[in-house]
C-alpha positions as CSV (number, residue, x, y, z in Angstrom):
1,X,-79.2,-2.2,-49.9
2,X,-77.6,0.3,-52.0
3,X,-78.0,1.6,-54.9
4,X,-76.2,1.8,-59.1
5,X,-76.9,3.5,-61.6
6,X,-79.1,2.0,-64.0
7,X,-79.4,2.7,-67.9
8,X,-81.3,1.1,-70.5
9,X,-81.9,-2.5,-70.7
10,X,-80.5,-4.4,-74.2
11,X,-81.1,-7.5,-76.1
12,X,-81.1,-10.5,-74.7
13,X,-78.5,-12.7,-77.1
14,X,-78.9,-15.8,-74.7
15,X,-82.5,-16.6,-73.9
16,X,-81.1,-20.5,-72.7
17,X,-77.8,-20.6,-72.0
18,X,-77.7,-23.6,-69.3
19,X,-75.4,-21.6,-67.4
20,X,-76.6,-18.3,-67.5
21,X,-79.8,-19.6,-66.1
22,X,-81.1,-19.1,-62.5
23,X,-81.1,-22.8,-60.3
24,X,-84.6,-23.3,-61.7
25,X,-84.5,-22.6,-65.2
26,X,-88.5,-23.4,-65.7
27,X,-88.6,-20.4,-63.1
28,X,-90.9,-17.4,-64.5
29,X,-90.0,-14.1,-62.9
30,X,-92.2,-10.8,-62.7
31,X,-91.0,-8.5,-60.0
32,X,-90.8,-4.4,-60.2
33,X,-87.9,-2.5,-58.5
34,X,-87.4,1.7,-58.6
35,X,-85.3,3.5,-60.2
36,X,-83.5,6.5,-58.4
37,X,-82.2,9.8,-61.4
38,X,-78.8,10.3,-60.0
39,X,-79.5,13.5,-58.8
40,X,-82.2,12.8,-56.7
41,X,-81.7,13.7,-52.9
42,X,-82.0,9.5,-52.8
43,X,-78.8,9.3,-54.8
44,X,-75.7,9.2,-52.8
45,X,-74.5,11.6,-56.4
46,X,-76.7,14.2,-55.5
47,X,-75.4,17.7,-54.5
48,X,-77.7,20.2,-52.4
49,X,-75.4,22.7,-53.1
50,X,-76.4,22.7,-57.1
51,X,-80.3,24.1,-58.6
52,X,-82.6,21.6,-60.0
53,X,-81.5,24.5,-62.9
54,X,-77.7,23.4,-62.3
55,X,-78.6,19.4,-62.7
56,X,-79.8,19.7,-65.8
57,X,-77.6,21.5,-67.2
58,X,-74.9,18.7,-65.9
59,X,-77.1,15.8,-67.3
60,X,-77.1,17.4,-70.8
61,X,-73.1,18.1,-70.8
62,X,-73.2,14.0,-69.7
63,X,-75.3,13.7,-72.6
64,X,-73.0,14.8,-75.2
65,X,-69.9,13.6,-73.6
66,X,-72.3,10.3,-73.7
67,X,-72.1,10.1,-77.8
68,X,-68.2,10.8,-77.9
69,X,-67.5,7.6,-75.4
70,X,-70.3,5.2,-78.2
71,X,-68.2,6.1,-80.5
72,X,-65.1,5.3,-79.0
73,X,-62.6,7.4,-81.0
74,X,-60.5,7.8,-77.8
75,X,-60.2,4.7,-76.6
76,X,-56.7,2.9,-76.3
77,X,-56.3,1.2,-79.8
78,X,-54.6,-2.0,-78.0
79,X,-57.1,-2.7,-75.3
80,X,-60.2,-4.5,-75.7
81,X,-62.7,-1.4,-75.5
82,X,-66.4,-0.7,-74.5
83,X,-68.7,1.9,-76.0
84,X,-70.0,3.6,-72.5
85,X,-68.9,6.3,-70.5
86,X,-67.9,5.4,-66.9
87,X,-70.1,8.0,-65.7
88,X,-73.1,9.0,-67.4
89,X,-75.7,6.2,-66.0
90,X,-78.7,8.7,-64.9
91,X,-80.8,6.2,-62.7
92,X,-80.4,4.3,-59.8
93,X,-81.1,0.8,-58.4
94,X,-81.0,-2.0,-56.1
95,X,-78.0,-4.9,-55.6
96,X,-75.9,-6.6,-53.7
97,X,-73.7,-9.3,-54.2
98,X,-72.6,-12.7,-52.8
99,X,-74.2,-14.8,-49.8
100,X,-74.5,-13.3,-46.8
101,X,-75.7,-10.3,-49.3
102,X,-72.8,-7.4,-49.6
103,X,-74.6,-3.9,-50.9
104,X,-72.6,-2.9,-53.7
105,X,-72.6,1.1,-55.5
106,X,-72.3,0.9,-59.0
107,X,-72.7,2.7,-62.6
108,X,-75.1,0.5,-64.8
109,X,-75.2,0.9,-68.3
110,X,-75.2,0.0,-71.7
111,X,-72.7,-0.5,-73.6
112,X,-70.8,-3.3,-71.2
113,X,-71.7,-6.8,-70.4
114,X,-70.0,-7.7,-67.5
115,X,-71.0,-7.1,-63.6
116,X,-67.8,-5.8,-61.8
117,X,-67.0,-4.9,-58.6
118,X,-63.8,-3.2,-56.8
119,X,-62.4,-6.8,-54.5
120,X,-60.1,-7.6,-51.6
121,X,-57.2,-7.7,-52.2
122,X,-56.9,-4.5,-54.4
123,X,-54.0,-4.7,-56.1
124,X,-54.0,-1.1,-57.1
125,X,-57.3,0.6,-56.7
126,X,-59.5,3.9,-57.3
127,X,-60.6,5.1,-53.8
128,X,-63.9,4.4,-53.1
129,X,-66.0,5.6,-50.1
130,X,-67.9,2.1,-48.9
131,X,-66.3,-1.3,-48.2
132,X,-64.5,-3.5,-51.1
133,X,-66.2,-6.4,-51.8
134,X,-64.3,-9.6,-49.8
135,X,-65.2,-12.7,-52.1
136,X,-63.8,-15.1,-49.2
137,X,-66.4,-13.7,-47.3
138,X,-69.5,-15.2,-49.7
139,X,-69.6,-19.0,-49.5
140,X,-71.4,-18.7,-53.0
141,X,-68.4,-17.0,-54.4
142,X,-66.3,-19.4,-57.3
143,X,-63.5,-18.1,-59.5
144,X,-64.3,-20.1,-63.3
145,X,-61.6,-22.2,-64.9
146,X,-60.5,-21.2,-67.8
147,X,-61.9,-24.2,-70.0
148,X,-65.6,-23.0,-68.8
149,X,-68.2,-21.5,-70.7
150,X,-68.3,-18.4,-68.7
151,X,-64.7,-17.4,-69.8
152,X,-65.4,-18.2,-73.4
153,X,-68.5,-16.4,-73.5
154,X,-65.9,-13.0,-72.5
155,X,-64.0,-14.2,-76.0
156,X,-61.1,-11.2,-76.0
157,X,-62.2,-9.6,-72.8
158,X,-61.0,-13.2,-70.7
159,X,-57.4,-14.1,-70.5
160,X,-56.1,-17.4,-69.2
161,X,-54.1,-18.1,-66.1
162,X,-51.7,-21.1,-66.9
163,X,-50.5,-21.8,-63.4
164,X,-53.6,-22.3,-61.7
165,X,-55.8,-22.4,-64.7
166,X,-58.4,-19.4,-64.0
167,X,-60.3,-16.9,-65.9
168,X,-59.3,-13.2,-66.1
169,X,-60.4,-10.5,-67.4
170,X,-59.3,-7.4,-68.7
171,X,-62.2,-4.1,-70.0
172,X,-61.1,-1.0,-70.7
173,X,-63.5,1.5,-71.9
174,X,-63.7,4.8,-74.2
175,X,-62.6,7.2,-72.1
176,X,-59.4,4.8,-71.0
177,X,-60.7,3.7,-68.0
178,X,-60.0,0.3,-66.9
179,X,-60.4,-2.8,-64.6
180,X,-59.2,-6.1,-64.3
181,X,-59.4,-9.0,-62.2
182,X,-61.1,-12.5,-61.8
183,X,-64.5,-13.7,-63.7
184,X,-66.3,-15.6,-61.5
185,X,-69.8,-17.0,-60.4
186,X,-72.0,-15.6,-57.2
187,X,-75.8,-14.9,-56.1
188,X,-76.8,-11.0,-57.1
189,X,-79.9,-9.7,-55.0
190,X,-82.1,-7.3,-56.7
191,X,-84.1,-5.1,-54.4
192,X,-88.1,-5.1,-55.3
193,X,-90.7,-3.0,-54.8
194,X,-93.0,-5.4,-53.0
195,X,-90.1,-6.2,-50.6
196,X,-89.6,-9.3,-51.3
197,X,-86.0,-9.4,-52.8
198,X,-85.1,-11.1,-56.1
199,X,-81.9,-13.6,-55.3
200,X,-80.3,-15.3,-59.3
201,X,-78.0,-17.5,-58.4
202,X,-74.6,-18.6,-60.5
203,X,-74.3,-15.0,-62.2
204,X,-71.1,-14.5,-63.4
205,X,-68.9,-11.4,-62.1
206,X,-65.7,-9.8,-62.6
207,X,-63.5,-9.4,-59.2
208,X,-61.4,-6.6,-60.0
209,X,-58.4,-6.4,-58.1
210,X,-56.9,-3.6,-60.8
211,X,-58.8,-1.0,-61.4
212,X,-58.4,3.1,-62.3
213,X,-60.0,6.0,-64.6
214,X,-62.1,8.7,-64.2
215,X,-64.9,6.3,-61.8
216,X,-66.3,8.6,-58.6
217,X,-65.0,7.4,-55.3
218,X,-69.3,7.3,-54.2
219,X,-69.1,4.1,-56.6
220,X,-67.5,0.9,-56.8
221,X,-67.8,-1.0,-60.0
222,X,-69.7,-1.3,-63.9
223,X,-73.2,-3.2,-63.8
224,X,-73.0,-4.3,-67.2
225,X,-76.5,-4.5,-69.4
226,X,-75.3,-5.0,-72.6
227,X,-76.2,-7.6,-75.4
228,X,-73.8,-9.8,-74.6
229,X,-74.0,-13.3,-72.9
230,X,-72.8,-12.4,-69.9
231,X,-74.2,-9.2,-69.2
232,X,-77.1,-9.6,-65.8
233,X,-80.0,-8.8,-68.1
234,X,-79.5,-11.5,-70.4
235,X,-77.9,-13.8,-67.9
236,X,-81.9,-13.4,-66.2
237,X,-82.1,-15.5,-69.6
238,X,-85.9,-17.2,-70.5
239,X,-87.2,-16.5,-67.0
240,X,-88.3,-13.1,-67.9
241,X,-89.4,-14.2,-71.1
242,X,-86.9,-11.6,-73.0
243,X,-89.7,-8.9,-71.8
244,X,-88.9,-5.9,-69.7
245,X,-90.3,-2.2,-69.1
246,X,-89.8,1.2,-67.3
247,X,-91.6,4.5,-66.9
248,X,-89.4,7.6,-66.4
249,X,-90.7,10.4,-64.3
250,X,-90.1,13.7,-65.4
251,X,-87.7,15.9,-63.9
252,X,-89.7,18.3,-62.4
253,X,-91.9,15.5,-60.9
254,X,-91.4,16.1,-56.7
255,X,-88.1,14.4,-55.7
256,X,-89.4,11.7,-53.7
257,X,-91.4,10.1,-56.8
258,X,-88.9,7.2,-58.3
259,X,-89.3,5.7,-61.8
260,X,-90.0,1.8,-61.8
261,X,-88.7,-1.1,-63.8
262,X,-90.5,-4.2,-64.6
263,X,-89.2,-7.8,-65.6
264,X,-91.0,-10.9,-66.8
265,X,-94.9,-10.7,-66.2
266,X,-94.7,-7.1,-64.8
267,X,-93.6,-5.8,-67.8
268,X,-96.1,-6.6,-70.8
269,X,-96.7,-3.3,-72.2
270,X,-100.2,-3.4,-73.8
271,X,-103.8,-1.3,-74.2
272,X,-105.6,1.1,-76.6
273,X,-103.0,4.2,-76.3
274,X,-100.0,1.8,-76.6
275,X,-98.2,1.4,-80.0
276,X,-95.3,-1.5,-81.2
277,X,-92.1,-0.8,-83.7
278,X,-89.7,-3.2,-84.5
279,X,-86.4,-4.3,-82.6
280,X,-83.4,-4.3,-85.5
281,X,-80.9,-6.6,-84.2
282,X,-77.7,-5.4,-86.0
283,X,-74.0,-6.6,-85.4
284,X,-73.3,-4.0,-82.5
285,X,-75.4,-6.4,-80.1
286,X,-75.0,-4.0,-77.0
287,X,-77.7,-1.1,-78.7
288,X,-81.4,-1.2,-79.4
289,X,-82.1,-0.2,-83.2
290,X,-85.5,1.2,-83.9
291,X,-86.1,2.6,-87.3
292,X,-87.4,6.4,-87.3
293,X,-89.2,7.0,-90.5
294,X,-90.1,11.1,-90.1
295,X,-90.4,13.5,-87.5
296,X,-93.9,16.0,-87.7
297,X,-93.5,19.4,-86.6
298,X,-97.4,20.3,-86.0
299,X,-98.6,19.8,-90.2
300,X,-94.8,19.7,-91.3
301,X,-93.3,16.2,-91.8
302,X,-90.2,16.0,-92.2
303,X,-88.5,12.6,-93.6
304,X,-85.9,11.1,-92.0
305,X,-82.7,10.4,-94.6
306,X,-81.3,7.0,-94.7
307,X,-77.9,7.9,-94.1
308,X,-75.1,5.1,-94.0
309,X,-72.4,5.4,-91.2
310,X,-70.1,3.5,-89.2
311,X,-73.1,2.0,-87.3
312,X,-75.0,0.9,-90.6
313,X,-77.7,3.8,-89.6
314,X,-79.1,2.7,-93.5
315,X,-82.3,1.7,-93.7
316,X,-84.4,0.2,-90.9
317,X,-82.2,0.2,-87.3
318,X,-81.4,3.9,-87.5
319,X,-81.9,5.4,-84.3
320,X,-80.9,3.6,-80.9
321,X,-83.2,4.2,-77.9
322,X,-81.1,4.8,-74.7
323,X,-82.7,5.8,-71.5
324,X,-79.1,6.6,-69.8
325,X,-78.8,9.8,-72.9
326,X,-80.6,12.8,-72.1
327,X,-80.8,14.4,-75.1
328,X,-81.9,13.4,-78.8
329,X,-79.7,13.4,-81.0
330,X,-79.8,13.5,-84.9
331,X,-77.4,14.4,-87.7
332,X,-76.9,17.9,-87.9
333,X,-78.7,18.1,-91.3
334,X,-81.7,16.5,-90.2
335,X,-81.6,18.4,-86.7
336,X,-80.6,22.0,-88.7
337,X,-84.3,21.2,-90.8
338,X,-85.8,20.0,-87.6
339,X,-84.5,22.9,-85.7
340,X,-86.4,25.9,-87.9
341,X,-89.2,24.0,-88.4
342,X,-90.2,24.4,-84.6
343,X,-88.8,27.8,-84.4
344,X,-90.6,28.8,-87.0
345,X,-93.6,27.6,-84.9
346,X,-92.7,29.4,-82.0
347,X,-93.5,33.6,-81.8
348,X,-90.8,34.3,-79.5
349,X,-87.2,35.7,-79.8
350,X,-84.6,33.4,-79.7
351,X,-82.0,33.1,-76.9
352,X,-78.3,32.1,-77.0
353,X,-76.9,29.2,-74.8
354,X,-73.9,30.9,-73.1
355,X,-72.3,27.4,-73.0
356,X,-73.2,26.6,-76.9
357,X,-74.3,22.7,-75.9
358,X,-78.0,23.3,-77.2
359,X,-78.9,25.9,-80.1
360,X,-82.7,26.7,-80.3
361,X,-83.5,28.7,-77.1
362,X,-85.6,30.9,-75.5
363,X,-85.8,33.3,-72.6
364,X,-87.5,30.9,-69.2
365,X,-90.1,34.0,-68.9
366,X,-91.5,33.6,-72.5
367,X,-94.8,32.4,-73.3
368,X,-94.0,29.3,-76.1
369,X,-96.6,27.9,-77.9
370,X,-94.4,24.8,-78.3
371,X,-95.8,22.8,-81.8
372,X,-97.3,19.2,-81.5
373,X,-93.8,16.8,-82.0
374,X,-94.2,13.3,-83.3
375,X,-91.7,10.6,-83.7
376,X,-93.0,8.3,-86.4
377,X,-91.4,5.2,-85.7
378,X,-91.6,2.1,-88.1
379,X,-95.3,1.1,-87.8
380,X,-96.0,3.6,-84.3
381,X,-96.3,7.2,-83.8
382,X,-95.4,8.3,-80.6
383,X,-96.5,12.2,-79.9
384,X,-94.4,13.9,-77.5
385,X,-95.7,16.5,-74.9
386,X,-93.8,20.3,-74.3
387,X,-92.2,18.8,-72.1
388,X,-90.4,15.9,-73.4
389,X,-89.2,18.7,-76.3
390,X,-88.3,21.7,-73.6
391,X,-86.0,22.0,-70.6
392,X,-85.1,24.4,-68.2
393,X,-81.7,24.4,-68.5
394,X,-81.4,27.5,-66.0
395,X,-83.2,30.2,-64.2
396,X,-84.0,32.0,-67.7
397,X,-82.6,30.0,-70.2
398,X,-85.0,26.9,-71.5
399,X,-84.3,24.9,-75.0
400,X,-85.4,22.4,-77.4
401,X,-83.9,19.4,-76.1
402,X,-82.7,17.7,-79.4
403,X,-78.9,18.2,-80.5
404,X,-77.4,17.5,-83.6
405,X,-74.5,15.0,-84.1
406,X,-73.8,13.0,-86.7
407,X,-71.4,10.5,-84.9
408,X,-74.6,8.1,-83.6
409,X,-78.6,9.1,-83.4
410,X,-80.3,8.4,-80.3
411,X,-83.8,8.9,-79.0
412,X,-82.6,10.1,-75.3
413,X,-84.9,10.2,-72.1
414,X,-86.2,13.6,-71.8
415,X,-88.0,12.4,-75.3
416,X,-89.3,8.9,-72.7
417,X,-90.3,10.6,-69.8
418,X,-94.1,9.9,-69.2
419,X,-94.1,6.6,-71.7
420,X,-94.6,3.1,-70.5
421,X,-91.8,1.6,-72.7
422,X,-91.7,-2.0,-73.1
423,X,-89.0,-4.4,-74.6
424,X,-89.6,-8.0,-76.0
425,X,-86.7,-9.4,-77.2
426,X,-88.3,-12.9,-78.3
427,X,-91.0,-10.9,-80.6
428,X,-88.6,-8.6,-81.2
429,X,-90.9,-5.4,-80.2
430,X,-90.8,-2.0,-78.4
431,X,-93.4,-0.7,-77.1
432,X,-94.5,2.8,-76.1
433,X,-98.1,3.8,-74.0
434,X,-98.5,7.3,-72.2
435,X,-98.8,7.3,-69.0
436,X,-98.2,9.1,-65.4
437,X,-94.7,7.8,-64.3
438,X,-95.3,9.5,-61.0
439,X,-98.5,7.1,-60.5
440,X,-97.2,3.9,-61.3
């Protein structure tokens, strides 16, 4: 099958939604399935042409562009709107669609519930390099009335069809992409790693038959894994148990070791080394809210401020844990006093960025005695090794891989790498244990 581009999994808002659920709802799932970085010689995005230098430095321009498309400032005011970027998934998995199964390419990430894909007939279409999806050819395929729970549960997103009473739907997201089409039900296949694949039946689906914006012709739809009701991981509902885990292997790990992904039983996240923060559920249902109490810098510990934005960053739920960010981000005060406590840590002269994207550098050829970094999370300290603090971002260029931005703060994946990190959404948990991704 091929592959999408996966990002981190959300809250589950529906845990028993009759018809969210698979045919057996008593059904208890624990399966395992990789994940592919996008620019992996596995990814059908990567470029041999580019260094592993080059890469990086592409992920951490996605990573910025990442916070601007949250925050949604340039998204068309009259369109129902998204918070993700239609390109900046970093990991790859399994799917396909419909019965006989139809292998579908497409971004997953986290800031949109539904699962769309590019259908016959296509109105007016982005080119796309593999076959469009043909939903007369999958006898599971339905189109939902417009009086079903399905299009309700897409409130403003679903629009009604009065001569022949079917669901639409319309999504546009930050960066004024688009798609629209027909919500409807089919079987989704999820590839596993013990080759036995995972078949939900009755998911719901958007068949878009309109359809443009900046998406790359190598894919052909959203995987939504957002918060909401429809998104596929809370349509996997109570047969998971809300529970869910992945291990990210570094980037300099050799490039045919994938990271995994574990749902239901496979993804309890437990042991001496592992440690357990709360899960803030907020009113922005698509993002995981931690709350990140201090940051030590070797002996220094520096207090996080309870700053109040937009996103209610006040208090506890003041950080969201994305897997499809690269970078960490803070405000720039709190980054600025992060910033020289490491550098003053560091005996080595300081670098510039050419491109200004990162501003505590150093030449690639330096010896750094990089300082001990630890996130203390509500109730769990989780201490970070060189390398989830330093990258490579070219032949002689490597920096601290924290940013500051004060539009939304966001512990990215370079900070994961190397972490089992669990999610229970029914005990309302993350979870975090060292480990070697490249082993599991």
């Amino acid at each position: 099958m091929a592959s999408i581009f996966f990002s981190v999994l959300l809250p589950l808002s529906v845990l028993s939604s009759p018809f969210l659920l698979n045919a057996n709802a008593h059904t208890k799932l624990g399966f395992s399935t990789d994940l592919i970085h996008r620019d992996s010689p596995k990814s059908p995005f990567y470029n041999p042409t580019e260094t592993s230098a080059q890469r990086l430095r592409n992920t951490v321009h996605r990573s910025v562009n990442r916070v601007v498309h949250f925050n949604g400032k340039d998204a068309s005011v009259n369109s129902p709107e998204t918070e993700i970027t239609s390109d900046g998934g970093e990991y790859l998995m399994n799917v396909s669609l419909g019965t006989p199964p139809f292998p579908i390419m497409a971004i997953a990430d986290t800031g949109s519930d539904l699962l769309w894909t590019q259908c016959k007939p296509c109105d007016d279409c982005y080119t796309q390099d593999d076959p469009l999806f043909d939903p007369k050819a999958s006898s599971t395929y339905k189109d939902v009335s417009c009086s079903s729970s399905q299009c309700t549960a897409l409130e403003s997103q679903a629009t009604c069809s009065t001569e022949n009473n079917t669901c639409s739907y319309t999504l546009s997201y930050g960066d004024k992409s688009y798609t629209k089409g027909n919500v409807a039900a089919d079987t989704v296949t999820l590839g596993s790693t013990d080759n036995r694949p995972v078949q939900l039946k009755n998911i719901v689906i958007g068949c878009g038959h309109n359809n443009a914006g900046t998406f790359s012709k190598k894919g052909s739809g959203i995987i939504g894994l957002g918060g909401g009701s429809v998104s596929l991981i809370s349509q996997l509902g109570d047969s998971i148990d809300g529970k869910f885990s992945y291990c990210l292997v570094p980037l300099s790990s050799e490039n045919d070791k994938t990271s995994k992904i574990n749902f239901g039983t496979n993804a309890v996240v437990s042991g001496n080394e592992s440690v357990s923060t709360p899960l803030i559920t907020k009113s922005q249902a698509t993002f995981y809210y931690l709350t990140l109490e201090s940051v030590s810098v070797g002996s220094k510990n520096i207090k996080y401020p309870s700053v109040s934005d937009s996103y209610g960053s006040s208090g506890k739920g003041n950080i969201i844990i994305d897997s499809g960010t690269t970078l960490t981000m803070f405000s720039t005060d709190f980054y600025s006093e992060l910033e020289d406590a490491v550098a003053s840590s560091i005996d080595a002269e300081r670098t510039n960025d050419p491109q200004n994207v990162l501003s505590l550098c150093y030449s690639a050829t330096a010896k750094l005695n990089v300082p001990v970094i630890t996130m203390h999370f509500d109730g769990a300290d989780v201490k970070l090794d060189s390398s989830n603090a330093f990258i490579q971002i070219s032949e002689d260029l490597v920096c601290f891989a924290f940013r500051g931005d004060d539009q939304l703060a966001i512990y990215g994946n370079i900070a994961q790498m190397n972490f089992l990190i669990g999610y229970d959404t029914v005990s309302k948990t993350v979870s975090f244990k060292p480990a070697d991704c490249a082993k599991m």
